[in-house]
C-alpha positions as CSV (number, residue, x, y, z in Angstrom):
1,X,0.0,0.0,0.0
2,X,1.5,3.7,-1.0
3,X,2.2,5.9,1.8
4,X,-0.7,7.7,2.8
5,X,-1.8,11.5,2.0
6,X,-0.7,14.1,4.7
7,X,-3.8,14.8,6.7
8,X,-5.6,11.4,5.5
9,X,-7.4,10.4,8.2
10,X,-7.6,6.1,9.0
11,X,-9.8,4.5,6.3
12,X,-13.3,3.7,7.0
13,X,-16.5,3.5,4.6
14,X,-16.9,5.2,1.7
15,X,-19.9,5.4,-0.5
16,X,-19.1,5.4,-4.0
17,X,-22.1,7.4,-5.7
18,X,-22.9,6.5,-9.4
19,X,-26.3,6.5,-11.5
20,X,-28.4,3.6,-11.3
21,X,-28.3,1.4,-14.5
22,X,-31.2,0.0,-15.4
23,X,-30.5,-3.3,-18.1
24,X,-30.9,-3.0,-21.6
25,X,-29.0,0.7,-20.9
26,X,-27.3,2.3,-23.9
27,X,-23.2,1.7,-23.5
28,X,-22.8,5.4,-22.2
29,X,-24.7,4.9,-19.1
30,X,-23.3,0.9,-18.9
31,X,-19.4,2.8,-18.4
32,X,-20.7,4.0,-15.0
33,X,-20.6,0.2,-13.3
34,X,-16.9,-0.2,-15.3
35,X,-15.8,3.5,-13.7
36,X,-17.6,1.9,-10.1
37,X,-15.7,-0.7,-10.3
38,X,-12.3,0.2,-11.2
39,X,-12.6,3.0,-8.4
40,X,-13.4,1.2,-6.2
41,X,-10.8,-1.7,-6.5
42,X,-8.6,1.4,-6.1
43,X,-9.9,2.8,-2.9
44,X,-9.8,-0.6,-1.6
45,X,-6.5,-1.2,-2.1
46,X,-6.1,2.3,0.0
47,X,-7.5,0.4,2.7
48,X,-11.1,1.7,2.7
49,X,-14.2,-0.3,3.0
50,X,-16.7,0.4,-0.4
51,X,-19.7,0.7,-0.4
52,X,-21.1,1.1,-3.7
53,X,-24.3,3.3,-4.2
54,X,-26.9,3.5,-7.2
55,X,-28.9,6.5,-7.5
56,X,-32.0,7.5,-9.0
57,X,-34.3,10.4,-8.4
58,X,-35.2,9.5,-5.2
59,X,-33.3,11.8,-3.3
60,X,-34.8,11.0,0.1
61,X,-33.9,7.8,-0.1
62,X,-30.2,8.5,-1.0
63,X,-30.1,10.6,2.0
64,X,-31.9,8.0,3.9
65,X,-28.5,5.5,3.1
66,X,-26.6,8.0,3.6
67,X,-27.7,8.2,6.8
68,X,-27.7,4.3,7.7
69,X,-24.1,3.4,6.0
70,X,-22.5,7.0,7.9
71,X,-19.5,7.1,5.2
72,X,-16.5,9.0,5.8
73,X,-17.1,10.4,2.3
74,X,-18.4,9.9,-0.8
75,X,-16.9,9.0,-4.3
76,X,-19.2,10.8,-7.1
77,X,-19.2,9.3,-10.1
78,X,-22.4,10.3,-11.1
79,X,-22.8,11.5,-14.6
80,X,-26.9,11.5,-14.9
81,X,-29.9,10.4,-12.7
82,X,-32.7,8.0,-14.4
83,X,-30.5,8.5,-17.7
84,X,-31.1,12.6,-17.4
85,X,-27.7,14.2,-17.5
86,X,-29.4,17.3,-16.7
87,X,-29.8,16.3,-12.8
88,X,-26.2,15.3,-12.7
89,X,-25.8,18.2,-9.8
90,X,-28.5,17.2,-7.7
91,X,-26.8,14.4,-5.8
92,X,-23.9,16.6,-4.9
93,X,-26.4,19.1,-3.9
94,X,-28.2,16.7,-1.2
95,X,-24.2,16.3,0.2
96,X,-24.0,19.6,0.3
97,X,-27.2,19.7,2.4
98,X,-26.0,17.2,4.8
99,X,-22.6,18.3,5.1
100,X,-20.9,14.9,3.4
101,X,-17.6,15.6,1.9
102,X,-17.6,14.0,-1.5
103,X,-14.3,14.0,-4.2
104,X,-14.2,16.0,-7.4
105,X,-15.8,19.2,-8.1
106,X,-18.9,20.4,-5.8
107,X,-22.2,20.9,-6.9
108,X,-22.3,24.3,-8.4
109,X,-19.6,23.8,-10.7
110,X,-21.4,20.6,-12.2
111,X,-24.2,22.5,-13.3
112,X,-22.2,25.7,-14.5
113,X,-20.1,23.1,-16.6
114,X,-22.7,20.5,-17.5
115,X,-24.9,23.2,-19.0
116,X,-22.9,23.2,-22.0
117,X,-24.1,26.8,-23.4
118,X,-24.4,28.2,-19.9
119,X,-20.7,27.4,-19.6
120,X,-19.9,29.3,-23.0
121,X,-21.5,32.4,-22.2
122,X,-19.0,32.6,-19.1
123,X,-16.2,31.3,-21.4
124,X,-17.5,34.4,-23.7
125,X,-17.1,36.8,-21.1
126,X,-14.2,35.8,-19.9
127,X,-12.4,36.5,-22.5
128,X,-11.6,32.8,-23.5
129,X,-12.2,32.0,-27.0
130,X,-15.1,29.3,-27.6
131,X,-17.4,28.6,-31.2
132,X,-19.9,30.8,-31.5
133,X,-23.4,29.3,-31.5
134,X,-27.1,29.3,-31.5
135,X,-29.9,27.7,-29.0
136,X,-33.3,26.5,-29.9
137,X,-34.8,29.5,-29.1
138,X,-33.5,33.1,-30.2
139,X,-30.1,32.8,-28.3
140,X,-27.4,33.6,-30.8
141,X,-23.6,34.3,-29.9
142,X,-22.8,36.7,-33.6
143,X,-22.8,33.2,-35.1
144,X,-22.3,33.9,-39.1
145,X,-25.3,32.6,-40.6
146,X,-23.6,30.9,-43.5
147,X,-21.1,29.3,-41.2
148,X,-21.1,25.2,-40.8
149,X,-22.7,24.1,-37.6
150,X,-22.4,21.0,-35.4
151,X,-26.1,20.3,-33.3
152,X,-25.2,18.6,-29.5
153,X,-26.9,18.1,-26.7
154,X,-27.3,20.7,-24.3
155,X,-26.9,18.7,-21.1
156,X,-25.9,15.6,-22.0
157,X,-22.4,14.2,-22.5
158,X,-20.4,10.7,-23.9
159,X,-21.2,12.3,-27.4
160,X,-24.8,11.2,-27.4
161,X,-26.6,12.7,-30.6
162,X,-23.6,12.8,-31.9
163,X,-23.4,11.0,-36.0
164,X,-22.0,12.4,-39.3
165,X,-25.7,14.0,-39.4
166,X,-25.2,16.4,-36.5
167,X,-22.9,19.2,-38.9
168,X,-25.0,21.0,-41.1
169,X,-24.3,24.5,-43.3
170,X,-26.0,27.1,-42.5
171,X,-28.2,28.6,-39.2
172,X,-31.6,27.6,-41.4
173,X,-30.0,24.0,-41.3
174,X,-28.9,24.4,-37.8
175,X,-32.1,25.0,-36.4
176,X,-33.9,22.4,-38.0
177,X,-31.7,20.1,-36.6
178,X,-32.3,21.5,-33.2
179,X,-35.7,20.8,-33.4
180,X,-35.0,17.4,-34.9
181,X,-33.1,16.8,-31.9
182,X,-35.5,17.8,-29.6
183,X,-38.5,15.9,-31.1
184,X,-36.5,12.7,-31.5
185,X,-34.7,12.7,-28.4
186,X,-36.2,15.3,-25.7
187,X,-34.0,17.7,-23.7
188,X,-32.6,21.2,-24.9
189,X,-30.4,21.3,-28.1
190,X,-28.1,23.9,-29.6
191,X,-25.7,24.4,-32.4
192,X,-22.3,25.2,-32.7
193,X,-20.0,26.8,-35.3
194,X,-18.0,23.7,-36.6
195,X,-14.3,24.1,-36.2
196,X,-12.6,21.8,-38.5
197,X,-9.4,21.2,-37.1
198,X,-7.1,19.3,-34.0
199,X,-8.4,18.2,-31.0
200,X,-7.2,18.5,-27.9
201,X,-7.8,17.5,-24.1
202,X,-6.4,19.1,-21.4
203,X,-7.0,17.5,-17.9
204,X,-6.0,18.8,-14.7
205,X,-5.4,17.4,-11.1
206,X,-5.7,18.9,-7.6
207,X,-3.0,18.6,-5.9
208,X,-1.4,20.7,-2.6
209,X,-0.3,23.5,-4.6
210,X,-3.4,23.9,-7.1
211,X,-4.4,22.0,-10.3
212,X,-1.4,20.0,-11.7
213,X,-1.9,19.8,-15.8
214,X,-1.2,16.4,-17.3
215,X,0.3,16.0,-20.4
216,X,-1.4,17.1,-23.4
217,X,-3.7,14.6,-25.7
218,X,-4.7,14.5,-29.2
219,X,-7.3,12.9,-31.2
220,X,-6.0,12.2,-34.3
221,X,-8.6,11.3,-37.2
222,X,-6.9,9.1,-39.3
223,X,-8.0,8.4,-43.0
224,X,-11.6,10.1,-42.5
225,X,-13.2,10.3,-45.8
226,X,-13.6,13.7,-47.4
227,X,-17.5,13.7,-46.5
228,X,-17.4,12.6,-43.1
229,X,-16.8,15.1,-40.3
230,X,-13.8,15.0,-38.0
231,X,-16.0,14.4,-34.9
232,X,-15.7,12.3,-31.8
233,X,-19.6,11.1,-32.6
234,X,-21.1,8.6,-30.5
235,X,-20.1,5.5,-32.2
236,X,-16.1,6.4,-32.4
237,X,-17.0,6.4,-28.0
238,X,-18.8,3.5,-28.2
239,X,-19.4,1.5,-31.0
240,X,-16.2,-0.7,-30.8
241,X,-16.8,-2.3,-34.3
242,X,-17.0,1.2,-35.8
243,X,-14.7,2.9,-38.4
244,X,-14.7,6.2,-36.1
245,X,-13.7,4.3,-32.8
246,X,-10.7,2.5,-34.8
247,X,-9.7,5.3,-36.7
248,X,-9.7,8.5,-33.6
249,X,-6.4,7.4,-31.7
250,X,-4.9,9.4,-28.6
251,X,-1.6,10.9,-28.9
252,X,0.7,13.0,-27.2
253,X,4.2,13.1,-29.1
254,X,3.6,16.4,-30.5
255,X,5.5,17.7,-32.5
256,X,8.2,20.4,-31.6
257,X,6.8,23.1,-33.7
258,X,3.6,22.6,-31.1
259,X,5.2,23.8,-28.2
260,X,3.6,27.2,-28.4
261,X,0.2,25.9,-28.7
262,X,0.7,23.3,-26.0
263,X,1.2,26.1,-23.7
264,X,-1.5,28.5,-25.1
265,X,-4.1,25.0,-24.3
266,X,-2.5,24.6,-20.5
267,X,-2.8,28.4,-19.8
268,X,-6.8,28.4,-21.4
269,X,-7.3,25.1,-18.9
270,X,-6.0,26.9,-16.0
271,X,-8.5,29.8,-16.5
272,X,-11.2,27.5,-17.2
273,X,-10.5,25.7,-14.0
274,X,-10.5,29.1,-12.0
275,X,-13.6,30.9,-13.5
276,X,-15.7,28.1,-13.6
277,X,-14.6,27.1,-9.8
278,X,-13.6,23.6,-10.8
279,X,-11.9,21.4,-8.4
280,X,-10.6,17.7,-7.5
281,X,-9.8,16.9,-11.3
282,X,-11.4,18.0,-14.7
283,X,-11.1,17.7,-18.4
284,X,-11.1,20.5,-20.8
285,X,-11.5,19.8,-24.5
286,X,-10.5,22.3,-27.3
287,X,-10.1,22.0,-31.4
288,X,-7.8,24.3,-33.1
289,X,-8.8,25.8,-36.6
290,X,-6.7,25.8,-39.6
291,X,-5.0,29.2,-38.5
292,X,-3.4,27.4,-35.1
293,X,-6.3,29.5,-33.2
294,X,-7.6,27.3,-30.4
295,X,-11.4,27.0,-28.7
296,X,-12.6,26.0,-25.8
297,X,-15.6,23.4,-26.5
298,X,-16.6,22.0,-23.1
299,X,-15.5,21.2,-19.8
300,X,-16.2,18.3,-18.2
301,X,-16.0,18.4,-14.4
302,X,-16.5,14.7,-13.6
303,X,-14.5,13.1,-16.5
304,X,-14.2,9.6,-17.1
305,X,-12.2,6.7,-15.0
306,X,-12.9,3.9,-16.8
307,X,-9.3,2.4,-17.4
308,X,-9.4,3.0,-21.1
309,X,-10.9,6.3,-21.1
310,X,-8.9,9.4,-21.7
311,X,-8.2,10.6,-18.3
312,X,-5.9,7.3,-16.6
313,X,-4.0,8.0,-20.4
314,X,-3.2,11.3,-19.0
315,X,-2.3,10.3,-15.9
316,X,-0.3,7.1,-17.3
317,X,1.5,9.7,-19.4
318,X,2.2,12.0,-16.1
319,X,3.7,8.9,-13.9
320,X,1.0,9.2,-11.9
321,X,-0.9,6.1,-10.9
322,X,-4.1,5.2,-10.8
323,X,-4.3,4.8,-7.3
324,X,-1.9,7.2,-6.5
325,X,-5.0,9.7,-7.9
326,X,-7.4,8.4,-6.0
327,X,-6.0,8.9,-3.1
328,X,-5.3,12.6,-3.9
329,X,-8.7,13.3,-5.1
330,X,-9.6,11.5,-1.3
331,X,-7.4,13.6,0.6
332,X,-8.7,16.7,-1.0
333,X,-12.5,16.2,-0.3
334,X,-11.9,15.1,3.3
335,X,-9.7,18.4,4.5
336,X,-11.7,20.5,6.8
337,X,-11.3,23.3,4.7
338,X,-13.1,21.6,2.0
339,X,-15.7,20.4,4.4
340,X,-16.0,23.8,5.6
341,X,-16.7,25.0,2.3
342,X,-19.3,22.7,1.2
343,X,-21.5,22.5,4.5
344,X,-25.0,24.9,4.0
């Protein structure tokens, strides 16, 4: 077992919160139990007795649990509720209520990121460059009508929505798309001006003297046909079999002439990371267009720890085990300052 944190106190229980999956659940939703598990191997190796916990919208009855099992903390892997990725905040929310510390980033920050166009409009004020776009309703950021656009969900993430379908030219297009979206699918929609270009992720890492960035990653589309988009749909996520998930590999031996654009993505992360009050560990995804000019698309507060998902790449690439994180993201949620913080 690795030496512990400074300030870790003796392991006891901890409740590892995730989304209940129902069977016959799409293979977004089915990554939460391989995240669950994987995490919580981890904490157990740390010494810590698990106690893994579905959740649904029956908040009282999480409490409830909460309540009976009397965890040192809580693990939150939760990424939607019934399937809904726009109630993703309101488990931390009840924490915050009862004054359980719980890793990653708290509540509020969540729902500023997991609104994706909510998020943009502070990006946009900030100062920190992200597409323009357009909602389903009269929202519009100065997006050039004649400009090609790429329709996502508003709320949810793991690219679902996403197909070669989703860019269309032109804010006509773009809006009937939206309401496409909406019909087929429920939930708010908007559209984004496409950036065809790299992409990037940037992840980040708490650690005693503020968020350590990891090592810069690239998606690389490799031998995409002229007519299909350079996206990360839903099928080059999930669809194993797929062209898209065979042909988008990670990289991160860039190339020399990179250097300056490596360091314009890390300083853009950081101010993400401090406008948007993000904290524990994130994910920040950019692409860069043609002219080397780079865009902020989302942030993801909660990203991914299933063992071949982008984040443990990052911290693979950084030397940094996957326990090793664990038990920072631990150490961080159970200092009194945090709890401090987060009681109401």
């Amino acid at each position: 077992m690795p030496p512990r944190e400074a300030g870790m106190p003796a392991p006891g229980t901890v409740a590892v919160l995730h989304g209940a999956v129902p069977p016959g659940a799409p293979s977004d939703e089915q990554d939460t139990l391989v995240q669950v598990e994987a995490v919580s191997r981890a904490l157990r190796r740390l010494g810590w007795r698990v106690e893994p916990a579905p959740v649904t919208l029956d908040l009282d009855a999480l409490a409830k649990r909460l309540d009976r099992l009397k965890p040192a903390f809580a693990f939150n892997l939760i990424e939607s509720l019934d399937g809904v990725g726009q109630y993703i905040h309101l488990a931390p929310t009840v924490l915050d209520q009862i004054g359980l510390p719980y890793t990653g980033c708290d509540a509020t920050a969540i729902l500023l990121t997991s609104h994706k166009t909510l998020a943009k409009q502070m990006l946009n004020a900030a100062g920190i460059p992200t597409p323009a776009w357009i909602d389903g309703g009269d929202t519009a950021s100065k997006a050039d009508p004649a400009s090609r656009f790429i329709v996502k969900s508003v709320w949810e993430d793991a690219s679902v929505g996403l197909e070669a379908s989703s860019v269309v030219d032109g804010v006509a297009a773009a809006r009937r798309r939206i309401a496409e979206m909406t019909a087929r699918h429920g939930g708010a929609w908007f559209a984004e001006a496409y950036v065809d270009g790299r992409e990037f992720n940037v992840a980040l890492l708490e650690s005693e003297n503020g968020p350590e960035i990891l090592p810069v990653g690239e998606i690389r589309f490799v031998d995409f046909p002229p007519d299909q988009p350079r996206i990360l749909d839903y099928a080059s996520k999930w669809d194993t079999e797929s062209f898209a998930y065979t042909h988008t590999p990670r990289g991160f031996d860039l190339a020399p002439s990179d250097h300056v654009l490596v360091e314009q993505l890390r300083e853009l992360a950081l101010r993400c990371w401090r406008l948007l009050g993000l904290g524990g560990y994130a994910r920040v995804d950019f692409r860069v267009d043609a002219a080397g000019l780079p865009y902020v698309l989302e942030v993801n507060a909660n990203p991914c720890l299933s063992p071949d998902a982008g984040y443990p790449a990052m911290l693979e690439r950084a030397g940094i085990g996957f326990d090793q994180a664990i038990e920072r993201l631990v150490a961080r949620c159970v200092a009194p300052a945090t709890r401090r913080r987060r009681a109401v």
